[in-house]
C-alpha positions as CSV (number, residue, x, y, z in Angstrom):
1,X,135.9,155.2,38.4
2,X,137.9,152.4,39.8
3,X,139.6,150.5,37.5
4,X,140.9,146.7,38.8
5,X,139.1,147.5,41.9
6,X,136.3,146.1,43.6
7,X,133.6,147.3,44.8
8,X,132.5,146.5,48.4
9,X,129.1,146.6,49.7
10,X,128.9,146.2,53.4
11,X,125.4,144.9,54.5
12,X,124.3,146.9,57.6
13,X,122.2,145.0,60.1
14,X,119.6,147.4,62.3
15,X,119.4,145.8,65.8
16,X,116.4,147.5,66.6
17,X,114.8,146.2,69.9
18,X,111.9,147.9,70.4
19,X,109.5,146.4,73.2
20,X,105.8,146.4,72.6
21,X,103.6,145.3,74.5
22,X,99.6,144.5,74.6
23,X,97.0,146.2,76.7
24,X,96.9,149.4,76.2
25,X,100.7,150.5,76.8
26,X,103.6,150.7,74.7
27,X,107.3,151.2,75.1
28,X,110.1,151.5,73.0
29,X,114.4,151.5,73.2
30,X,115.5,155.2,73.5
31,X,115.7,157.2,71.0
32,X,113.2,155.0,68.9
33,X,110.4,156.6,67.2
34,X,107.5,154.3,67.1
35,X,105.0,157.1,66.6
36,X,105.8,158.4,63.4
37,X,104.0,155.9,60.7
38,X,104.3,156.6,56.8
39,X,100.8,157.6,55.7
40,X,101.8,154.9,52.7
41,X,103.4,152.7,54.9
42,X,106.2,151.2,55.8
43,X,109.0,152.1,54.0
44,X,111.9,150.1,55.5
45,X,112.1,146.5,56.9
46,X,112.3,147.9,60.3
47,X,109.4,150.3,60.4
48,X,107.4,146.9,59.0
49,X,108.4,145.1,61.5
50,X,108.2,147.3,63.9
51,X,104.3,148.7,63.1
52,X,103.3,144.7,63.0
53,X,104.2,144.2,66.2
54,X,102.9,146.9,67.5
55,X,100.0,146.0,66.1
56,X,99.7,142.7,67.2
57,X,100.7,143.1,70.3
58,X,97.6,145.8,71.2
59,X,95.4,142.9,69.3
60,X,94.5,145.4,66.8
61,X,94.2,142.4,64.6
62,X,92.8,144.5,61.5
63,X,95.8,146.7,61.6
64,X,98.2,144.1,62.4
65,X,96.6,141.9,59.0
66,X,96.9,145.5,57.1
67,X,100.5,145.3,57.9
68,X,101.0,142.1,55.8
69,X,101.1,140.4,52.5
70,X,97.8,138.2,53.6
71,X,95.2,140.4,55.8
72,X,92.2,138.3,54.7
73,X,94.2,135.4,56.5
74,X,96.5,136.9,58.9
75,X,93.9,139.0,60.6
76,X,91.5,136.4,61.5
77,X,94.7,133.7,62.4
78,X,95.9,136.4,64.9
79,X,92.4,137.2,65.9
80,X,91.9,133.3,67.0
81,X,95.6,133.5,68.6
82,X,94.5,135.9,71.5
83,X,91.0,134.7,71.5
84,X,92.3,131.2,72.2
85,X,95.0,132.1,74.8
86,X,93.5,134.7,76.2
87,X,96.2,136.2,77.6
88,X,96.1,140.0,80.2
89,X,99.3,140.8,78.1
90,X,100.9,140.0,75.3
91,X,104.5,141.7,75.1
92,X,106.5,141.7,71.4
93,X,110.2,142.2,71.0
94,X,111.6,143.4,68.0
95,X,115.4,141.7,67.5
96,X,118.0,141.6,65.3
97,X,116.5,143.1,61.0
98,X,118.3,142.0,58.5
99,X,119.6,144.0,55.4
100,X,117.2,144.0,52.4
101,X,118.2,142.4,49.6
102,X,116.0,142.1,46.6
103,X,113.3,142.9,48.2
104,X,113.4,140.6,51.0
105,X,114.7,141.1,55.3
106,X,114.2,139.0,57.9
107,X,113.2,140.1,61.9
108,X,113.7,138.6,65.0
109,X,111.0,138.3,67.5
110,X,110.2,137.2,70.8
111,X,106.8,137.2,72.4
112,X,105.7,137.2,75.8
113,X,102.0,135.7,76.8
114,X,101.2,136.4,80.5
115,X,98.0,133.3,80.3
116,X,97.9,133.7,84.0
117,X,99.8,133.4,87.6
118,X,103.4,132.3,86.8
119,X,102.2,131.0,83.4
120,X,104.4,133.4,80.9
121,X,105.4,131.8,77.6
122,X,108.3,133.0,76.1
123,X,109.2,132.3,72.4
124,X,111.4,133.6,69.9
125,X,110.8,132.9,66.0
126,X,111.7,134.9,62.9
127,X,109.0,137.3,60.8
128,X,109.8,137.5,56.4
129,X,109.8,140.5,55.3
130,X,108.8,141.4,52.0
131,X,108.7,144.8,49.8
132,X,105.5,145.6,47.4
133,X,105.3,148.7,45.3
134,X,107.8,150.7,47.4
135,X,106.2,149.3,50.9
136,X,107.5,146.8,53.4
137,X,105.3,144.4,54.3
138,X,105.3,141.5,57.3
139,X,105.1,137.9,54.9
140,X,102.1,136.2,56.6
141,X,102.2,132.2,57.4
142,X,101.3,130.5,60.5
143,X,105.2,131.1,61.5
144,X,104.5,134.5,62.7
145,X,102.7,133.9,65.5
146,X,105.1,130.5,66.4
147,X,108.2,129.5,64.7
148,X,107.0,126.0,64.6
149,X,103.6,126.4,63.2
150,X,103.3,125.1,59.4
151,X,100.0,125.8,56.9
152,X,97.2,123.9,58.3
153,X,98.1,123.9,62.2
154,X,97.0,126.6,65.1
155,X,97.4,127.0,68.7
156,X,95.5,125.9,71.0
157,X,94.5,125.9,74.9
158,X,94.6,122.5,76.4
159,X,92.6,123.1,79.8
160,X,91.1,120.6,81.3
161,X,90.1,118.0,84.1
162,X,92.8,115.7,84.9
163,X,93.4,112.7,86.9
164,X,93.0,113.1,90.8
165,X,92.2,109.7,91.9
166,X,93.4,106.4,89.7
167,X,92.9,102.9,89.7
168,X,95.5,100.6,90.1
169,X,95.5,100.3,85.8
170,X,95.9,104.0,85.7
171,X,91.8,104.1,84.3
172,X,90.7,107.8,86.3
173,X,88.1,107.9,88.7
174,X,88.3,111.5,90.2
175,X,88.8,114.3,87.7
176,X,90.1,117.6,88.8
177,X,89.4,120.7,86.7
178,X,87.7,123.8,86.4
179,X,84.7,122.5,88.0
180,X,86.4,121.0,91.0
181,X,87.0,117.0,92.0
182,X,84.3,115.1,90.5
183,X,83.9,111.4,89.5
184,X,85.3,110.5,86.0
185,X,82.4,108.1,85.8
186,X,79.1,109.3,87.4
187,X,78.5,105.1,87.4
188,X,81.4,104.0,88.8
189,X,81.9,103.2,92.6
190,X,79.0,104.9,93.6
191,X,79.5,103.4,97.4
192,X,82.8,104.6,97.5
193,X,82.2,108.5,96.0
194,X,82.7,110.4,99.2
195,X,86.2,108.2,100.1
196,X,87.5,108.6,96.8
197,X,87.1,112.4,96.2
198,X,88.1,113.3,99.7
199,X,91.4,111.7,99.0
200,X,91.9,113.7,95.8
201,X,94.2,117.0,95.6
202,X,92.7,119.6,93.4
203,X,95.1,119.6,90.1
204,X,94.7,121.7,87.3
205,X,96.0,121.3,83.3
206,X,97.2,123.9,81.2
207,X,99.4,123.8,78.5
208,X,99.7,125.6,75.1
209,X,99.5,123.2,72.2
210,X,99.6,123.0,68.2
211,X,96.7,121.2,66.7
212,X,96.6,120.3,62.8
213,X,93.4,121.1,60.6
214,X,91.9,118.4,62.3
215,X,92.2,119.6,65.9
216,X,94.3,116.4,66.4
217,X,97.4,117.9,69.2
218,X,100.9,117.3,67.5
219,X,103.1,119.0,69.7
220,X,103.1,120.6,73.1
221,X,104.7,124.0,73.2
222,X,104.4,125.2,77.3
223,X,102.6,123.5,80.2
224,X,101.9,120.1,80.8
225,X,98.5,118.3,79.5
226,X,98.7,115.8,82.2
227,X,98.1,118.0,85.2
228,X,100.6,119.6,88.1
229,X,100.9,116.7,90.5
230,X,100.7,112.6,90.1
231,X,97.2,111.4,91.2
232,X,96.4,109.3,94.0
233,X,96.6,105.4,93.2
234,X,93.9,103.2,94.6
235,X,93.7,99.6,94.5
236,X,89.8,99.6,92.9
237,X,89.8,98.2,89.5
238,X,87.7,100.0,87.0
239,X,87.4,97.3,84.9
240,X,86.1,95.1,87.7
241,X,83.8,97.4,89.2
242,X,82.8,97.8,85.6
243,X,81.6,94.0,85.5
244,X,80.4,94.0,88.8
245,X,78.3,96.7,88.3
246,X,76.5,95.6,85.3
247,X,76.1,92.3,86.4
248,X,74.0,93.5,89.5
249,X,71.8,95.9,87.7
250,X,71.0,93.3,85.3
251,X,69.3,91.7,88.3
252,X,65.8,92.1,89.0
253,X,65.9,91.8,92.9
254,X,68.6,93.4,95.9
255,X,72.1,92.7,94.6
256,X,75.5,93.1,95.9
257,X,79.0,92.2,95.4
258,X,82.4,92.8,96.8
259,X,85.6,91.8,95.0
260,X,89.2,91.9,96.7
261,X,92.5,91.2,95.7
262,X,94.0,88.2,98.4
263,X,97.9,88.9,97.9
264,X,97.2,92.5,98.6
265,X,94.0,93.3,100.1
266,X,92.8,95.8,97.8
267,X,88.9,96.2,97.5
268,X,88.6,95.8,93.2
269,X,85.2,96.5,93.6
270,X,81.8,97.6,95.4
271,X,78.7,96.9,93.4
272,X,75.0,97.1,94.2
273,X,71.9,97.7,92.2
274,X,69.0,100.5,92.9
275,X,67.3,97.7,94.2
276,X,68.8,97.1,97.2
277,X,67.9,100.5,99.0
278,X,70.1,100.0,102.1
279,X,73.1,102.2,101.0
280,X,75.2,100.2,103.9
281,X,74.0,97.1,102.2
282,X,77.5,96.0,100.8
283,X,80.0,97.3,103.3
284,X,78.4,97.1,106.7
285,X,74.9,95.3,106.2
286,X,74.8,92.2,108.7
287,X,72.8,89.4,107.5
288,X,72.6,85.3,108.2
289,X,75.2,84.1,105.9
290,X,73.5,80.7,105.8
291,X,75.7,77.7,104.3
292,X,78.9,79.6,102.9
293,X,79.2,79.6,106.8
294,X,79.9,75.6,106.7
295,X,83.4,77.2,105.7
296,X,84.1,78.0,109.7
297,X,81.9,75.2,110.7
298,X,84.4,72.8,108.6
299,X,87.5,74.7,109.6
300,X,87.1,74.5,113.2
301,X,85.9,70.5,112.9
302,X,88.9,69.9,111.0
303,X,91.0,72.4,113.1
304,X,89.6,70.5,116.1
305,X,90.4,66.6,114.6
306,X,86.9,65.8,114.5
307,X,87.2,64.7,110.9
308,X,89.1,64.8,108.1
309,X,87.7,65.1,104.5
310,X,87.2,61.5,104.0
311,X,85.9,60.8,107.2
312,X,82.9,59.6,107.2
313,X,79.5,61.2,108.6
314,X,76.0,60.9,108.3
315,X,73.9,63.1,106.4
316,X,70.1,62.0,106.7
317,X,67.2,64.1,105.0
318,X,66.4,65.2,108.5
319,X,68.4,65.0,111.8
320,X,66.8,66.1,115.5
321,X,69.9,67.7,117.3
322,X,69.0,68.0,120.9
323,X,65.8,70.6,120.5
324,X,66.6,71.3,117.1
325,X,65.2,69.8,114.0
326,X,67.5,70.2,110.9
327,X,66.9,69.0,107.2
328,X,68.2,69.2,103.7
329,X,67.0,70.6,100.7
330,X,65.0,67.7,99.7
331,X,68.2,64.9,99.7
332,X,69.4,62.2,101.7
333,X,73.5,61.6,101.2
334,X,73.1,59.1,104.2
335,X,76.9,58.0,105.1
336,X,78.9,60.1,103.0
337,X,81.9,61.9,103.3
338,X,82.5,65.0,105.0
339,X,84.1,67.1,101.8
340,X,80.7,65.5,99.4
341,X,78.7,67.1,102.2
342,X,79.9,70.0,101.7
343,X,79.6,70.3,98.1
344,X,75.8,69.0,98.6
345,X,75.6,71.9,101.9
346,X,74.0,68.9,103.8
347,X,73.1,70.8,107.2
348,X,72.4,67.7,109.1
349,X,75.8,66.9,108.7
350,X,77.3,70.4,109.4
351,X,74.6,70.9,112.4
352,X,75.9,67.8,114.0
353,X,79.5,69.1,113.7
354,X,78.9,72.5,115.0
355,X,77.3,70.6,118.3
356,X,80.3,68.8,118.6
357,X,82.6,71.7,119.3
358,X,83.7,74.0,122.5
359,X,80.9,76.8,122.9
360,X,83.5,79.3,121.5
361,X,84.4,76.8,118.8
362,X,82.3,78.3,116.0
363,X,83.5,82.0,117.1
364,X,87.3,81.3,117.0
365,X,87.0,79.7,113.5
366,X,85.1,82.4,112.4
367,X,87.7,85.0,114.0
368,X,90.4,83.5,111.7
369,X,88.4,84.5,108.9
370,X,88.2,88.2,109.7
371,X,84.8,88.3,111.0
372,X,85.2,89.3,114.1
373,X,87.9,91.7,113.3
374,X,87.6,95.5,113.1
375,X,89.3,97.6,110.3
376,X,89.1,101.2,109.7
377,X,89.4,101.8,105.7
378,X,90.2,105.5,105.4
379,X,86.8,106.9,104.4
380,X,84.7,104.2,104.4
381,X,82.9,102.8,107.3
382,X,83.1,98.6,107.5
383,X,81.8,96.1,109.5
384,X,82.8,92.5,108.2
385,X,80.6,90.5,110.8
386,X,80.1,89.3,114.2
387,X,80.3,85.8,115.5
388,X,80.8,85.6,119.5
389,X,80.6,82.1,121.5
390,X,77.2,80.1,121.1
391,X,74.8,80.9,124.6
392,X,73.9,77.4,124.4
393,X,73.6,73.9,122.4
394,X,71.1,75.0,120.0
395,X,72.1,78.2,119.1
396,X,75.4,76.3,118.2
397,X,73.9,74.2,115.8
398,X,72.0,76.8,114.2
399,X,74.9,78.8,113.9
400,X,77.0,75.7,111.9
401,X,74.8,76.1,109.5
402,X,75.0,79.9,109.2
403,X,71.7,81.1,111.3
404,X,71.3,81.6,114.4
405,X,73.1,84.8,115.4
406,X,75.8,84.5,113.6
407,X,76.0,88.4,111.0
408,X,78.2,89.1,108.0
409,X,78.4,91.2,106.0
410,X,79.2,90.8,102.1
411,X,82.5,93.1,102.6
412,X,83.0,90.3,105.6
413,X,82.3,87.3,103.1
414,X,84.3,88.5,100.6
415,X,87.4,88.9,103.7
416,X,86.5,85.3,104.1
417,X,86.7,84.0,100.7
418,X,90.1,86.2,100.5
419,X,91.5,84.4,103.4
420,X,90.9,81.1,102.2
421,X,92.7,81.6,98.7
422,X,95.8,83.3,100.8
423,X,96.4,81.9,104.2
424,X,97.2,84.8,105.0
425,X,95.6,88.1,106.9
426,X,93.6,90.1,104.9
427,X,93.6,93.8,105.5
428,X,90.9,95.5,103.3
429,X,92.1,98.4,101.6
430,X,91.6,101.7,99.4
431,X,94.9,102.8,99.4
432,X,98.6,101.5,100.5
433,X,98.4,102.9,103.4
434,X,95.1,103.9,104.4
435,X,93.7,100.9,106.6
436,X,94.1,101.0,110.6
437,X,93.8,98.0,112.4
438,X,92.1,98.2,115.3
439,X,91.3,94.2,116.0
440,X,93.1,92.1,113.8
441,X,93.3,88.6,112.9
442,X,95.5,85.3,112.2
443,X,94.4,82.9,109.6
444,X,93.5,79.2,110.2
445,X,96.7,76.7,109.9
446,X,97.6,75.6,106.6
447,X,97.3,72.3,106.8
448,X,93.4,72.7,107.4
449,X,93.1,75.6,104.7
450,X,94.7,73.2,102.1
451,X,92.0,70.4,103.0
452,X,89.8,73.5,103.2
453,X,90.6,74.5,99.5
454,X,89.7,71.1,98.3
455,X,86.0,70.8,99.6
456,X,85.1,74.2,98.2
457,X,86.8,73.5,94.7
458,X,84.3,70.3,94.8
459,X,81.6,72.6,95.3
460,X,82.1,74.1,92.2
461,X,82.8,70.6,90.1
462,X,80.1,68.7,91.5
463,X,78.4,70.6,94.3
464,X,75.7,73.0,94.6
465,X,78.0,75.4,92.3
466,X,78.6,73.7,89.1
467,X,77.2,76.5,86.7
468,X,80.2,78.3,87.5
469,X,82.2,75.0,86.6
470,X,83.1,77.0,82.8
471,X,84.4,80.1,84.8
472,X,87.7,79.1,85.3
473,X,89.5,77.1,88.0
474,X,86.8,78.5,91.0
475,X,86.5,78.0,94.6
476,X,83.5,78.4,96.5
477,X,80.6,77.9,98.7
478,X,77.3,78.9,98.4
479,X,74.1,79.9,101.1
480,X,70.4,80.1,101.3
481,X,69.9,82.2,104.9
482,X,66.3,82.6,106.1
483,X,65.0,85.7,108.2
484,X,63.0,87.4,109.7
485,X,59.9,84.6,110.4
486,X,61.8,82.3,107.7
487,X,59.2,82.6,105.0
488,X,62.2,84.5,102.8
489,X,65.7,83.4,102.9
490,X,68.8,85.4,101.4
491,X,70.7,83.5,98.2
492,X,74.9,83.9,98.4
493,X,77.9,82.9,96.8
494,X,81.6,83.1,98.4
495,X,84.7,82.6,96.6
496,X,87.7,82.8,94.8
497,X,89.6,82.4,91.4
498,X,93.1,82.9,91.2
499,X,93.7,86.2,92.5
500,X,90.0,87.3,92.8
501,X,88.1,87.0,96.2
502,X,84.0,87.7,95.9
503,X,81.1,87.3,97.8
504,X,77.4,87.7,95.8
505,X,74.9,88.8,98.1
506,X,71.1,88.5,97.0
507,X,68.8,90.0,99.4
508,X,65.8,87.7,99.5
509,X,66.2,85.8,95.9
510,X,65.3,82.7,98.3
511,X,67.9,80.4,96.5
512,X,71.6,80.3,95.7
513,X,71.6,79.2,92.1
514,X,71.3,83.3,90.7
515,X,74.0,83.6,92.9
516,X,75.9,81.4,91.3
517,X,74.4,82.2,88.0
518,X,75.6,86.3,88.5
519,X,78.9,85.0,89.9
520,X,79.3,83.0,85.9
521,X,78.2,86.8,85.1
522,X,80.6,88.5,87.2
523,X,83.6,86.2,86.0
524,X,82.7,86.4,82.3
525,X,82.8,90.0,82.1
526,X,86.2,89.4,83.2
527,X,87.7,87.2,80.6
């Protein structure tokens, strides 16, 4: 008896660290037993602990449930665990127990998934213990297997593709993943498959995340959902490829069209429908561009002084130009001015022009469009056109009006309608950094590309072009080529709004207007 005393009780604290771990072997500190198991069991917060982990860590789930307050929920919640992670180890180790009191003790914990080659997650949380009927017991919630999971939420294995390739929005369009690089749209840039995946790096995701009841991620615990390396950037525009695309395969003949940026050079787009069966159709296919050629044919007259845009010029139904006949489309301007014959395409009046220029006239107008030049887009064969001096007078006027010999491409129209809006050198590109110049070009003089800008903005607001007058603030010329004995003829459209160069190629539609009609399309789909 102690009389005016007190009586002290000193709380003991086991630091057990025992290290279990999964797989079929199992160590422990010296001199710790972990063989010995009561046949009733546990009988101190250590040996509870202890037995769990052991337990849990050899995914003996049944046991390891046995070993708590819960088994019909802990078994199958640890069960998932390692069926979810799937990890060649799991390694448990037991820290710092706690002193019962009232029935209750707390252990320390710290697991150790191996999920793979230098993926080890290390955690450390906190297990309740709990005494029933002379047994301790492991308190089951989700805690237990991760210190922040709370009732409802579980773990979960975020693997898959990621980003290789992006647009210049960020949109993917070549995934990396289990199954290798492959296109995040199988509709998207179908031209332009083979460039893009060869410039993707393999990247992989991984990373260990807690999902609530509804699978929805709140938290990431290890690794990094977003993939081991940034993607490549490309200049394409999903969303513009996405409106290109759609417009051409709602078209019942050959369709094409290419969209670039001016102020950079980036291709936004390559579209063409199942229709048009040459796969080089869009990027290297040479055709007559008919009247969107008037564009060079007017440059190098105005480059040259011939005229001005209010000069005035003749443009009769029909015009015999040394051995050449031309004539219009069924109209008669007669003395007009040069920009209203433009608008109206009179090729009397262009064919006239072209036969007053040098024999390399034509060719060096055309050359400051980018039609003679020669680019080399990383991946992605190109040929925008060819244009070379006229052999004599009547091939020249045939080539003002964009037959003859002169070839482009819609890749090269689209260059030319990019020019225009810019004044400046266009160099096509997939990436930053991934176009060589092997024959450049200079654009025309400014003064000419601002009278230049005029005549195709009247093509649009009272020219051959007006149903795309609603599209916005457009610039543009359009063409009707004939070929092969001229019984078919090729429908275009070339131009520009805002920051938007296009060229709408129809292979044999015979007439502009669905050019112009898709290019309202195209446009809308933007808005």
């Amino acid at each position: 008896m102690l009389i005016g005393g007190a009586l002290a009780v000193v709380a003991i604290v086991v630091a057990a660290v025992v290290l279990l771990t999964g797989g079929g072997s199992t160590s422990a500190a010296p001199g710790t037993d972990v063989s010995a198991e009561a046949s009733q069991g546990p009988a101190d917060p250590t040996s509870a602990a202890r037995d769990f982990l052991l337990a849990f860590g050899k995914r003996d789930s049944v046991e390891a449930g046995k070993l708590t307050d819960a088994p019909g929920a802990a078994g199958p919640a640890m069960d998932g665990a390692w069926s979810t992670l799937r990890p060649s180890t799991l390694t448990a180790k037991l820290g710092q127990v706690s002193a019962a009191q009232g029935g209750h003790a707390t252990a320390g914990y710290t697991y150790d998934w191996n999920l793979g080659a230098g993926r080890v997650w290390t955690y450390s949380g906190s297990l309740g213990l709990v005494q029933s009927q002379g047994t301790w017991l492991v308190h089951w919630v989700p805690a237990v297997l991760h210190p922040k999971l709370a009732d409802g939420e579980r773990l979960v294995l975020a693997s898959s593709d990621v980003p290789a390739v992006v647009d210049r929005d960020g949109k993917p369009l070549i995934v990396s993943g289990p199954a290798g690089l492959h296109p995040a749209d199988d509709k998207a840039f179908p031209l332009l498959r083979s460039a893009l995946t060869s410039h993707g790096k393999a990247a992989q995701a991984f990373a260990v995340q807690r999902v609530d009841a509804g699978g929805k991620p709140v938290e990431t615990l290890f690794g990094n959902p977003d993939g081991d390396q940034k993607p490549a950037v490309s200049g394409l525009s999903a969303a513009v490829q996405r409106s290109a695309q759609s417009t051409v395969d709602g078209y019942p003949g050959k369709a094409v069209i290419v969209a670039l940026q001016p102020s950079s050079g980036d291709v936004l787009a390559v579209a063409q429908n199942s229709s048009e069966t040459n796969p080089k159709a869009a990027l290297s296919g040479q055709y007559a561009p008919g009247s969107t050629f008037k564009i060079v044919t007017a440059t190098a007259a105005l480059e040259a002084g011939l005229v001005t845009p209010d000069s005035e010029v003749p443009c009769p139904l029909t015009d015999r130009i040394g051995t050449r006949t031309l004539s219009n489309e069924g109209f008669d301007l007669g003395t007009t001015t040069v920009h209203r014959a433009f608008a109206k395409s009179c090729n009397t009046t262009f064919g006239r022009l072209a036969s007053q220029l040098p024999a390399d006239g034509l060719a060096k107008a055309a050359s400051q469009f980018g039609l003679n030049a020669d680019f080399a887009i990383d991946g992605v064969p190109t040929e925008l056109g060819r244009v070379d001096p006229a052999a004599n007078a009547d091939e020249q006027v045939e080539d003002g009006i964009g037959q003859g010999k002169v070839q482009v491409s819609p890749m090269g129209a689209a260059v030319m309608a990019a020019t225009a809006a810019s004044g400046r050198t266009v160099v096509p590109r997939l990436w930053a950094d991934g176009t060589k110049v092997n024959s450049g070009y200079l654009p025309p003089p400014g003064p000419v590309l601002s009278a230049l800008r005029g005549m195709m903005r009247e093509v649009v607001t009272g020219g051959t072009a007006t149903g795309l007058a609603r599209s916005g603030t457009v610039f543009g010329k359009t063409g009707t080529a004939q070929f092969g004995d001229g019984a078919e003829a090729h429908g275009w459209f070339v131009g520009y709004r805002g920051d938007l160069a296009f060229a709408i190629f129809l292979e044999g539609a015979n007439d502009s207007k669905p050019a112009v009609q898709l290019g309202a399309q195209f446009l809308g789909g933007l808005s």
